[in-house]
C-alpha positions in Angstrom: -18.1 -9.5 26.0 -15.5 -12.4 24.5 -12.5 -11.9 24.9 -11.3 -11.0 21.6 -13.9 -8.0 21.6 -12.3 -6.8 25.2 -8.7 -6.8 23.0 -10.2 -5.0 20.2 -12.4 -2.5 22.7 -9.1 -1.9 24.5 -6.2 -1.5 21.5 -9.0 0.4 19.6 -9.2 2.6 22.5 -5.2 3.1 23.2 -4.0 3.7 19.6 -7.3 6.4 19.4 -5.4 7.9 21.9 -2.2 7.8 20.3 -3.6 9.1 17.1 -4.6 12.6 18.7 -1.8 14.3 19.5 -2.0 17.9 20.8 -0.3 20.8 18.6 3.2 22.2 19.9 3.0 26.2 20.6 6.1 26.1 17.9 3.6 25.6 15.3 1.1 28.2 14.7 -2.3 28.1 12.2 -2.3 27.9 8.4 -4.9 30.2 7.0 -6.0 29.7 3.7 -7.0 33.5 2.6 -9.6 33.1 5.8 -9.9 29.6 5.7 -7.4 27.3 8.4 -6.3 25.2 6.2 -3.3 23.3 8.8 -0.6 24.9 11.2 3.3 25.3 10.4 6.7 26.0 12.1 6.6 29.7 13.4 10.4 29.1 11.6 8.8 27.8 8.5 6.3 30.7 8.8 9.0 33.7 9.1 10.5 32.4 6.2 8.1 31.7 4.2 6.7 35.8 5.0 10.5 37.1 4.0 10.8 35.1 0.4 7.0 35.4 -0.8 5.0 38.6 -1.5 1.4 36.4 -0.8 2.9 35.2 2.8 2.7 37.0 6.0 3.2 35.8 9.6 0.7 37.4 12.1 0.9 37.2 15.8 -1.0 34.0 16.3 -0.7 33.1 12.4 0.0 32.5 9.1 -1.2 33.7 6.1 -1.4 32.6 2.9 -2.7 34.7 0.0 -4.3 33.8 -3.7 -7.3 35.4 -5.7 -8.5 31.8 -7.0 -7.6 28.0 -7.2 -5.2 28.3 -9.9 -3.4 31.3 -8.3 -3.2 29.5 -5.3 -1.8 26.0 -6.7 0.8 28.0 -8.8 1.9 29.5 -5.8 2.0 26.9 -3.5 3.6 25.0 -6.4 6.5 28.0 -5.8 6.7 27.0 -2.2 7.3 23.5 -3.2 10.1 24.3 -4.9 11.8 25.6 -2.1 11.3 22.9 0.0 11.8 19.8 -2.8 15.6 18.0 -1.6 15.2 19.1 2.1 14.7 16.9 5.0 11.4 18.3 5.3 10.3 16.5 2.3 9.8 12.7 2.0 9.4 10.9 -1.2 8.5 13.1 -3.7 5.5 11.8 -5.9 4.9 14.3 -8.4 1.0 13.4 -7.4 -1.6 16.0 -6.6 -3.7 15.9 -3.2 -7.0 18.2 -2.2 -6.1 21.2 0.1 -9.6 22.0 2.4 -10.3 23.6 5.5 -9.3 21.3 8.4 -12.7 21.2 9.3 -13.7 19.4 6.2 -12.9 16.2 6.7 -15.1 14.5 3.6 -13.2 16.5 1.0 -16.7 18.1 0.5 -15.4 21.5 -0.7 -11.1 21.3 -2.1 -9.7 25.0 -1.8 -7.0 23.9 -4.4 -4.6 21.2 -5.1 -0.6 20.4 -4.0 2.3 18.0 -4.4 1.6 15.4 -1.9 4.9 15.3 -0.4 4.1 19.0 1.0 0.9 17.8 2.9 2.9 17.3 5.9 5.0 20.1 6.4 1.4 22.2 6.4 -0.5 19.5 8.7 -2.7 19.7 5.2 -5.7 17.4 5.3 -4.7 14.1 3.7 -7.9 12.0 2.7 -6.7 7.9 2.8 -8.7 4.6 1.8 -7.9 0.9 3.9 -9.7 -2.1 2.9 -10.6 -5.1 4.6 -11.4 -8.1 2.6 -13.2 -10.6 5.3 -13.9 -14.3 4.6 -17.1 -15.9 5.5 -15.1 -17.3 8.5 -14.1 -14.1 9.7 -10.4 -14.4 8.7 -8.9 -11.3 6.8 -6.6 -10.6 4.2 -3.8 -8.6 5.5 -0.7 -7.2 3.2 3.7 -7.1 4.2 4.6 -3.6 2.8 7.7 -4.4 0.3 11.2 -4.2 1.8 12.1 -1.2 -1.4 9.3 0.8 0.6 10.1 4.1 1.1 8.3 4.3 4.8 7.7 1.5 6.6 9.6 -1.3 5.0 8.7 -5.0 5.7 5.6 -3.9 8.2 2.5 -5.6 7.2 -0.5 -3.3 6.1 -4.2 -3.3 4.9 -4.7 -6.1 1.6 -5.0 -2.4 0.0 -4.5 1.4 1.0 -3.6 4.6 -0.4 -4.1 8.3 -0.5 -7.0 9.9 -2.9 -6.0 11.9 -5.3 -7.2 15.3 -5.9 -10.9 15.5 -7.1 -11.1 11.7 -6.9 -14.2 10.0 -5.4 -13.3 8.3 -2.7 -15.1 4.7 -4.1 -13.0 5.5 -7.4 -9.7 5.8 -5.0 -10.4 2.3 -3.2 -11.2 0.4 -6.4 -7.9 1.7 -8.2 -5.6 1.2 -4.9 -7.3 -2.7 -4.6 -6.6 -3.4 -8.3 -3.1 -1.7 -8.1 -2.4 -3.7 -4.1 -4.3 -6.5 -4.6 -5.4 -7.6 -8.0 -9.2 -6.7 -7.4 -11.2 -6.0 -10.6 -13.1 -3.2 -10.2 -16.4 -3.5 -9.6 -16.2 -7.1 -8.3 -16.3 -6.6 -4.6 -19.5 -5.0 -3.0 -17.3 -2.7 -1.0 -18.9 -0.9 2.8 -17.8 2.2 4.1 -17.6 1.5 7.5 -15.7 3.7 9.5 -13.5 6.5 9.2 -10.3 7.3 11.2 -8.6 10.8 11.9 -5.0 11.0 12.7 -3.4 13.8 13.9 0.3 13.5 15.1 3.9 14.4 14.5 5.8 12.8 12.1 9.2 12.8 10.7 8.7 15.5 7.9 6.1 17.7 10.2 2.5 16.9 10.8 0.3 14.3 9.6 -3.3 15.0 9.7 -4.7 12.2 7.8 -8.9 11.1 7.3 -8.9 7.6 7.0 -11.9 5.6 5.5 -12.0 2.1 6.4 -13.8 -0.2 3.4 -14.8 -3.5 3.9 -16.0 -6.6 2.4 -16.8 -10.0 2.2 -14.6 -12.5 -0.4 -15.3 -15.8 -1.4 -12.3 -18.7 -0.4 -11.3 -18.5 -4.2 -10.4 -15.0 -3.9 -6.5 -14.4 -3.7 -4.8 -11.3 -3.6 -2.1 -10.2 -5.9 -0.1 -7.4 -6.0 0.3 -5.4 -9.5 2.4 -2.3 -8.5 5.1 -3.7 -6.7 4.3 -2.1 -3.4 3.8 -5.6 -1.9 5.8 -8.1 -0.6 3.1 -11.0 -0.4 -0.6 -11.4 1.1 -1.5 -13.2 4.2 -4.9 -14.9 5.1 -5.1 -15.1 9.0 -7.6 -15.7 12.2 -8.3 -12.3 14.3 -6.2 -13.7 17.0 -2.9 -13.3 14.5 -3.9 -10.0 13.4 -4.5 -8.4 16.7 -1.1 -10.1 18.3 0.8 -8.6 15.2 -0.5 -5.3 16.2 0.7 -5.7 20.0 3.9 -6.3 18.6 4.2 -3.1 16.6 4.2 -5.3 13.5 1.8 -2.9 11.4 2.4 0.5 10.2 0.3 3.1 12.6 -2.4 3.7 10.4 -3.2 0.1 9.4 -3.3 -1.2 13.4 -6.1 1.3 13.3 -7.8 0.4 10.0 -7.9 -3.6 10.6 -9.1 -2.7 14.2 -11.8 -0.6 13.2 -12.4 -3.4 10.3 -12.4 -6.0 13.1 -14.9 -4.5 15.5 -17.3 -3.5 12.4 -17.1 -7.5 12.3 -17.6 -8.4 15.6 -20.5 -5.8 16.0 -18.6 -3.0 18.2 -19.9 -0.1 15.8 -20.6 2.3 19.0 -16.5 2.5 19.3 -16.5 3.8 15.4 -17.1 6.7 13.7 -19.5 5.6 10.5 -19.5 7.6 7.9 -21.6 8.7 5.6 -20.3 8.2 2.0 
């Protein structure tokens, strides 16, 4: 094996490691009706139980009650409320995210939907899309975050990346996030789905539990990038070697390190370190 595949085999392997974090006892199960949805601050939980009629806190978990979708995003819209100007928010959106069961990690069956700044107080499911535009050559396009960024300021990124929206295809969700990042008219890229990334860690406003699906695909040398949305400071075109010594030096955000890595290795044939979806 070269080594540029041992670098990839190895940083792959570490930051895998990284991105599966056990849960703390302080946090105890979300349940969706009867559905574990995430897990939340036994705090978070009590409270939660003494404002709201539909909450209750159980010995090894909480509870969260509603008859149907719309009962239940109307509710947790209430619960938003409460939480909207705390520290245990970040950046609200005003854009609506998928809740499902942890378990379903293709967004195959969405219990309801709710402000995506209050995914990660729950350690709700967050679905993500990172692409990977590769040259012929095997050099990729890679992205600096812009410096107005709300997290992760200045760190470089995917060419494109973003959450999906709730009850947006996941193809849909990578052809609007490259034409918003990166310029890309949809449709022009034939786009691969070629492996999909689960995080599950602390972060600062609670828990992030995040699917990634890692897109890839080849561009011609006249393809280059530009950013539409502001969201981008400017585009870079460089050799695996500069990517992967970026990465050692904590120079990408968490998530992209492991979504150019996972693009890399699809590239350089290491598809038994990746879990391929089917999409």
């Amino acid at each position: 094996m070269s080594e540029r595949k041992l670098k990839i085999a190895a940083l792959l392997k570490e930051l895998y490691d990284m991105a599966e974090v056990p849960v703390p006892s302080s946090r105890i199960p979300f349940y969706f009706n009867d559905v574990r949805a995430g897990h939340i601050e036994r705090t978070d939980a009590e409270f939660l139980a003494s404002t709201f009629r539909f909450c209750d806190v159980r010995p090894d978990a909480f509870v969260f009650t509603a008859e149907d979708s719309g009962q239940a995003s109307r509710r947790l819209a209430a619960i938003s409320h409460l939480y909207k100007g705390t520290d245990k928010v970040f950046a609200w959106r005003d854009e609506l995210l998928s809740v499902t069961a942890s378990d379903d990690i293709a967004c195959e069956s969405p219990l309801t939907v709710i402000e995506r700044a209050m995914c990660r107080p729950f350690a709700f499911n967050t679905f993500a899309v990172h692409l990977n535009p590769f040259t012929r050559d095997g050099r990729m396009w890679v992205a600096q975050r812009s410096f107005k960024k709300a997290i992760g300021p200045g760190y470089w990124d995917n060419c494109a990346a973003g959450l999906v929206g709730a009850g947006e295809p996941f193809g849909l969700a990578m052809e609007r996030e490259a034409f918003e990042e990166a310029g890309v008219t949809p449709g022009s890229l034939e786009i691969s789905f070629s492996a999909r990334n689960i995080i599950s860690r602390p972060v600062h406003e609670g828990w992030m539990r995040e699917i990634a699906y890692i897109c890839n695909a080849y561009v011609e040398d006249s393809f280059h990038p530009h950013n539409m949305d502001g969201e981008v400071e400017r585009f870079e075109l460089l050799e695996p070697e500069a990517i992967i010594e970026r990465i050692e030096k904590g120079r990408f955000t968490f998530e992209s390190s492991l979504a150019v890595l996972a693009g890399l290795a699809w590239q350089e044939g290491l598809l038994d370190l990746l879990d391929q979806p089917a999409v």
